[in-house]
Legacy VTK file of the C-alpha trace (Angstrom):
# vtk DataFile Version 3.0
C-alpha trace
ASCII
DATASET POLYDATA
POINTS 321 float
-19.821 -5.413 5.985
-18.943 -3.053 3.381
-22.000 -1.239 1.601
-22.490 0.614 -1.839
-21.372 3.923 0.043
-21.502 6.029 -3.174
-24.704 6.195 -4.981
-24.896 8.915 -8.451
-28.059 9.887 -9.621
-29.378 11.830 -12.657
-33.152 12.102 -14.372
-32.162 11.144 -18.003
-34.036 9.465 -20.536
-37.501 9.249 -19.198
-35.933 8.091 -15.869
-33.989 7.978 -12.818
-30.279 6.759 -13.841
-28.464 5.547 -11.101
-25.044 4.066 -10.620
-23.754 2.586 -7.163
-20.532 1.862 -6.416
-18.101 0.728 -3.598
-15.404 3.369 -4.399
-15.934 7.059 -5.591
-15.147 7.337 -8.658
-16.251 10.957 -10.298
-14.250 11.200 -13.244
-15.675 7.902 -14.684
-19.073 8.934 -12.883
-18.649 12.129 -15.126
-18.139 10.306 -18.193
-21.083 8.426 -17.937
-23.876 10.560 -17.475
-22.277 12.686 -20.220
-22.760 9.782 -22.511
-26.255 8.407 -21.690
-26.916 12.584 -22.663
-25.180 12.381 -25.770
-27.146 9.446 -26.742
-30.732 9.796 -25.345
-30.049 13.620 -27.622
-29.457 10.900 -30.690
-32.018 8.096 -29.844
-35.105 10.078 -28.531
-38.206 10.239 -30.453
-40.235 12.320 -27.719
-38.379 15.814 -28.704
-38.408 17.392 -32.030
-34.860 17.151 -32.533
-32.617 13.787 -32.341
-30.757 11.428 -35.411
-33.982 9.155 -34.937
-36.389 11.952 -35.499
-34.422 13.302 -38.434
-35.216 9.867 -39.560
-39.236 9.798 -39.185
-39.372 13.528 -40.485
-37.854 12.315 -43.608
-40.054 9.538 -44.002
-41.236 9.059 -47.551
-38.642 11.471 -48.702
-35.098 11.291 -48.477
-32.286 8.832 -46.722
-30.809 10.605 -43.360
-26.995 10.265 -42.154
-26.900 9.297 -38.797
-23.553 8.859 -36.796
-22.327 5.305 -36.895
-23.360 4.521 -33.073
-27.137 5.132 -33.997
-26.843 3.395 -37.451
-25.363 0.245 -35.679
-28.252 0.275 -33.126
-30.810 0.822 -36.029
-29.450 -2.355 -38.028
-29.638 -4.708 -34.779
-33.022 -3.883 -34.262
-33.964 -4.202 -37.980
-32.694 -7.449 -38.161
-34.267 -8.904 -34.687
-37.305 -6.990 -35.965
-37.149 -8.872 -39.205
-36.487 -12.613 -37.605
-38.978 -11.997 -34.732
-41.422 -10.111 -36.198
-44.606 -11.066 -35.038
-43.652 -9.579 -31.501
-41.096 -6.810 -31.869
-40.915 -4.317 -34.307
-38.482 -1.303 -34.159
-40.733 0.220 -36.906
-44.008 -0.047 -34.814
-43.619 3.877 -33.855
-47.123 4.849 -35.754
-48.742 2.475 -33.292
-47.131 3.580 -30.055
-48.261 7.682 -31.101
-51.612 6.620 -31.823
-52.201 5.471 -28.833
-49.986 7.506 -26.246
-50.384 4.519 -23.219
-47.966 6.374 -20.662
-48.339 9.822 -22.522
-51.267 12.483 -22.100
-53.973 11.993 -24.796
-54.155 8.658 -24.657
-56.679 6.572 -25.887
-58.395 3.208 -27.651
-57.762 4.481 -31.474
-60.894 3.732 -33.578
-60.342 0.293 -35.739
-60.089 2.426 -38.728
-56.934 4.353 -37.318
-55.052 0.901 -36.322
-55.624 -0.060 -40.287
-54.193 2.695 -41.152
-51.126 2.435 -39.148
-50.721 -1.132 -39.591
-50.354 -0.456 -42.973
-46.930 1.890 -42.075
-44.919 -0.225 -39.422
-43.148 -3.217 -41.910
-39.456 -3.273 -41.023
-39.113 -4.664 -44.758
-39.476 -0.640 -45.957
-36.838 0.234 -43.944
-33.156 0.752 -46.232
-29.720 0.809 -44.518
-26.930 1.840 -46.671
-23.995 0.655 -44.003
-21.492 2.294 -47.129
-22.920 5.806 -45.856
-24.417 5.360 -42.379
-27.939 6.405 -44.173
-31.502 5.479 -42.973
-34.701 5.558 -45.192
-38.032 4.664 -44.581
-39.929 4.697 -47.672
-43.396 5.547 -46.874
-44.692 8.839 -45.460
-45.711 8.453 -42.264
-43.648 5.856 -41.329
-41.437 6.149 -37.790
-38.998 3.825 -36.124
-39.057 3.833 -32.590
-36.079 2.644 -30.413
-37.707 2.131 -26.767
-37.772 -1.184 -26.537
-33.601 -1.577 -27.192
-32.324 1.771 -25.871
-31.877 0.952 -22.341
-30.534 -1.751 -22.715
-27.995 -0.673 -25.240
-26.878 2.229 -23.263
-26.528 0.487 -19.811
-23.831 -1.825 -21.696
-22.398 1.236 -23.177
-22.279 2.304 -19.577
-20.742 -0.745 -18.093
-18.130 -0.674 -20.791
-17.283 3.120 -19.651
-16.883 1.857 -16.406
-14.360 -0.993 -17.066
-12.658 1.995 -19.049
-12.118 3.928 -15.685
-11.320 0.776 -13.698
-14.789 0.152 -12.249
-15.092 -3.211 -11.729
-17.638 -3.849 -9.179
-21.414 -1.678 -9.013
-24.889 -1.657 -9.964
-26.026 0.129 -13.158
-30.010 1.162 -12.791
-31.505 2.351 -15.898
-35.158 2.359 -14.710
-35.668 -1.058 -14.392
-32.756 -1.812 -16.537
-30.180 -3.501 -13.892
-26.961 -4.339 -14.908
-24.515 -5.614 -12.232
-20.768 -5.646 -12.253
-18.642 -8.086 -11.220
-19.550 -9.753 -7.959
-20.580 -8.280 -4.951
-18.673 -7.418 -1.619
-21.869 -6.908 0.724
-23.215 -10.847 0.071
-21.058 -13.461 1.567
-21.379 -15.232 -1.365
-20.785 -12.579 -3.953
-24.350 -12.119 -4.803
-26.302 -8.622 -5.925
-29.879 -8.760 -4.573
-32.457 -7.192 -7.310
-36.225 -6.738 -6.245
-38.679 -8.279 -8.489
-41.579 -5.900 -8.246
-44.876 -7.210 -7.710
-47.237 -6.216 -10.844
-49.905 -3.959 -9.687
-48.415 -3.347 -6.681
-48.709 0.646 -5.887
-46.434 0.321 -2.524
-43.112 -1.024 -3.516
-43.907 -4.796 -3.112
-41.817 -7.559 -3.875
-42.339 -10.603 -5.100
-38.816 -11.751 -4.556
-35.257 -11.042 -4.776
-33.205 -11.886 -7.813
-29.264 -13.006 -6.849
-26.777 -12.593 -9.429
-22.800 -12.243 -10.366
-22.420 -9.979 -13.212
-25.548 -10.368 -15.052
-28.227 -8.050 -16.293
-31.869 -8.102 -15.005
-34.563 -6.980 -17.400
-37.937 -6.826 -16.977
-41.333 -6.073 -19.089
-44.391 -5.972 -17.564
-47.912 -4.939 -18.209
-48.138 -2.875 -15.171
-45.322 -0.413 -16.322
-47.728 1.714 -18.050
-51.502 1.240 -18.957
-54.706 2.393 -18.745
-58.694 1.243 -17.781
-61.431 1.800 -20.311
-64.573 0.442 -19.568
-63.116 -1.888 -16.750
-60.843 -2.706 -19.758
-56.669 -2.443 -19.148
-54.965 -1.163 -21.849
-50.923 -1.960 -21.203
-47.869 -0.421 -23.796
-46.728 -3.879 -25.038
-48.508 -3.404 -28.222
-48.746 -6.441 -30.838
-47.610 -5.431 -34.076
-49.680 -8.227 -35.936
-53.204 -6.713 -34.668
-51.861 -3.480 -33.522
-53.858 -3.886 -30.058
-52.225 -4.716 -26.963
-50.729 -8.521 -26.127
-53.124 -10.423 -24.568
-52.098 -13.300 -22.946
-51.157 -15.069 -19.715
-48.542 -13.138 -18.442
-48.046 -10.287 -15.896
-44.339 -9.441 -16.571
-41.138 -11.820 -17.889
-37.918 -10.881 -16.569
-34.662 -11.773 -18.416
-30.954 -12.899 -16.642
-28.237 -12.766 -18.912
-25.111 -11.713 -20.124
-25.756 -8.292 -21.384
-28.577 -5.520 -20.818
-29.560 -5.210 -24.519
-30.226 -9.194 -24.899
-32.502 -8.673 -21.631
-34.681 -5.610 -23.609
-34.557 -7.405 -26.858
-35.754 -11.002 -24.910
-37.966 -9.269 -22.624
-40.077 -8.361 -25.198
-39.845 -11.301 -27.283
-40.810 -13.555 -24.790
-43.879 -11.660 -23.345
-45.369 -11.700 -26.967
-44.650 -15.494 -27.566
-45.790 -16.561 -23.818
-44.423 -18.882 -21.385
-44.239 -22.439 -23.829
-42.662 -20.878 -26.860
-40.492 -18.870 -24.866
-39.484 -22.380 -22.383
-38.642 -23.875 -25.950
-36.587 -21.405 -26.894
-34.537 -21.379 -23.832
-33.974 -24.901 -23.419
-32.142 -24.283 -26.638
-30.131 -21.177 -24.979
-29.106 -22.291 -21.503
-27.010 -18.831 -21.293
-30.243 -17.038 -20.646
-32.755 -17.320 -18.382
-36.230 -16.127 -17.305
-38.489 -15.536 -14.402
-42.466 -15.471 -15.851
-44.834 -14.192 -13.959
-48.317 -15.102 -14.352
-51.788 -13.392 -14.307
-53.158 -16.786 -12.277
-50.078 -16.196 -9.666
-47.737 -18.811 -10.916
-44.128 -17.616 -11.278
-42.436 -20.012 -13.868
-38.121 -19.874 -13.249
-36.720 -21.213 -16.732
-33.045 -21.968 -16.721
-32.483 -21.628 -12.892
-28.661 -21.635 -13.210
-28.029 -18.300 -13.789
-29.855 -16.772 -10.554
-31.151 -17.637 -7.475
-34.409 -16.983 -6.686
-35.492 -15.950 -3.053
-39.793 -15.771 -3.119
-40.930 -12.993 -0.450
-44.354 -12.557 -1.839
-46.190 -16.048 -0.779
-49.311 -15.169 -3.166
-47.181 -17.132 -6.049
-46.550 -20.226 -6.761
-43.327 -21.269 -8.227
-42.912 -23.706 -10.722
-39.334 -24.268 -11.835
-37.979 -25.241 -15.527
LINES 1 322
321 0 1 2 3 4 5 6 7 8 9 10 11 12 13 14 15 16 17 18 19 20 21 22 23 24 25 26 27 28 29 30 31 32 33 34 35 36 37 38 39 40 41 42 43 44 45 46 47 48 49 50 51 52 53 54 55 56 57 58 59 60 61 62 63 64 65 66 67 68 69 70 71 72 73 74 75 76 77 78 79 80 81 82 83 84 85 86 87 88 89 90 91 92 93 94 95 96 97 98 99 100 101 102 103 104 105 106 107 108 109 110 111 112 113 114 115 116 117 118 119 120 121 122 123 124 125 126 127 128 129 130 131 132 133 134 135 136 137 138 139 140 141 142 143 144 145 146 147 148 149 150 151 152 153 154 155 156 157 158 159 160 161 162 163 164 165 166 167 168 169 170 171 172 173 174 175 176 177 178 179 180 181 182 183 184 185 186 187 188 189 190 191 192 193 194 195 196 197 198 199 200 201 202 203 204 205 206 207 208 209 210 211 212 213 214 215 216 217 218 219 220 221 222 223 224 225 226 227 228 229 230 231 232 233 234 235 236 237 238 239 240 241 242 243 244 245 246 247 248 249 250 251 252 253 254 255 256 257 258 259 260 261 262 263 264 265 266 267 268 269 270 271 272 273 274 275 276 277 278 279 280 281 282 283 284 285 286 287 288 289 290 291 292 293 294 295 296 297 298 299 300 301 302 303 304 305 306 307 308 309 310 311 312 313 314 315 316 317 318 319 320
């Protein structure tokens, strides 16, 4: 049996960043965890200082130069914001301040206040000059917000460092963000095993194991981060039509594909559209694939393929696509 011996570790963005590998490797371990610092300094909208908060500061007032990584991010998410808009929304950052779900101070904003704010997240008032690298959003106030995509984007940056030093085979954990390389050497059958946390759960629980060959494993739940009001929950998957949280069926969605940004990006899609918009889409994109778990305890697998799915927690029922 051999075993992920060599396990690096560092609290970066918001999280635990983990990489595990077979071989030791600290050069290229180096080189990673300088980069995911270099770009959580450019992406991060929780410190005063980053590219992205140059951006909202200037808001209403002037285009910003930002380096051509960040600008290349921003124009992805404007145009998935654009073509999906009634469930993600890079420009939904006035939301996500008002009401701090995850952060201290937070609240439910008076209806007045989501109006208001409503009024400041359209990804249409948001110019990219790709001539320049320049950024402008053209009402004060206004504030893009990258959290839903960064993740993602930097665990393939990190898997693309690794192929750069030779690294082949390993797990890349971004907080939830799992990206595996290659196959694995500790499954007979070349599988990595990812826990699929039970929502709720305050001990660890699974409610099954996710097998995959170099794939990414995204998921987006409403347990992440919330809060009770008047035996209401209040989770941080905000809709940017009514500028309240989703409310629908769904506990989490996880996404298996190719890459970790098309998990955030899908992730978050899907849990605002539900399970049948979502099936329709992928029976249209058989590259991706989905595990949906329900509120009622129904876990829905859509597009099978891709994974296998091993059920430890007996509470669900599985319905497969």
């Amino acid at each position: 049996m051999v075993n992920l011996n060599y396990e690096y570790t560092q609290h970066l963005i918001g999280t635990t960043v983990s990489l595990m590998l077979f071989e030791p490797n600290e050069t290229a371990v180096q080189a990673v965890f300088q980069t995911i610092k270099m770009l959580e300094d450019k992406l991060t909208v929780n410190r005063s200082s980053s590219e992205v908060m140059s951006i909202n500061l200037a808001a209403g007032h002037h285009p910003v130069i930002v380096s051509r990584s960040v600008f290349s991010l921003i124009e992805q998410a404007q145009k998935i914001s654009l073509y999906f808009n009634s469930c993600f929304n890079f420009a939904i950052g006035p939301l996500v301040k008002l009401w701090k779900i995850g952060f201290n101070g937070y609240q439910v904003p008076s209806a007045k206040l989501i109006r208001e704010k409503l009024l400041l997240i359209d990804p249409k008032n948001i110019e990219l000059d790709a001539n320049t690298y320049s950024v402008f959003l053209r009402k004060p106030g206004m504030e893009i917000d990258l959290g839903a995509i960064a993740k993602g984007y930097i665990a393939d940056v990190v898997k693309s460092i690794l192929h750069q030093h030779q690294v082949y085979k390993g797990i890349i954990n971004l907080g939830g963000n799992v990206l595996t390389l290659g196959s694995s050497l500790t499954d007979g059958n070349g599988y990595w095993h990812i826990g699929l946390r039970k929502p709720f759960s305050t001990n660890g629980k699974l409610s099954g194991i996710i097998k995959v060959k170099d794939k990414s494993v995204v998921t987006s739940g409403i347990y992440e981060r919330f809060f009770i009001q008047n035996y209401r929950l209040y989770h941080h998957l905000l809709n940017p039509q009514t500028g309240y949280p989703l409310n629908n069926e769904l506990e989490s969605v996880t996404i298996i594909s190719d890459s970790s940004l098309e998990g955030d990006i899908y992730s978050t899609i899907f849990y605002g559209w539900g399970v049948d918009k979502s099936r329709q889409y992928l029976q249209k994109h058989q590259n991706l694939s989905a595990i949906f778990l329900l509120k009622n305890k129904t876990a829905i697998l859509v597009n099978p393929d891709n994974f296998i799915f091993q059920q430890i927690d007996t509470q669900y029922q599985i319905k497969t696509d």
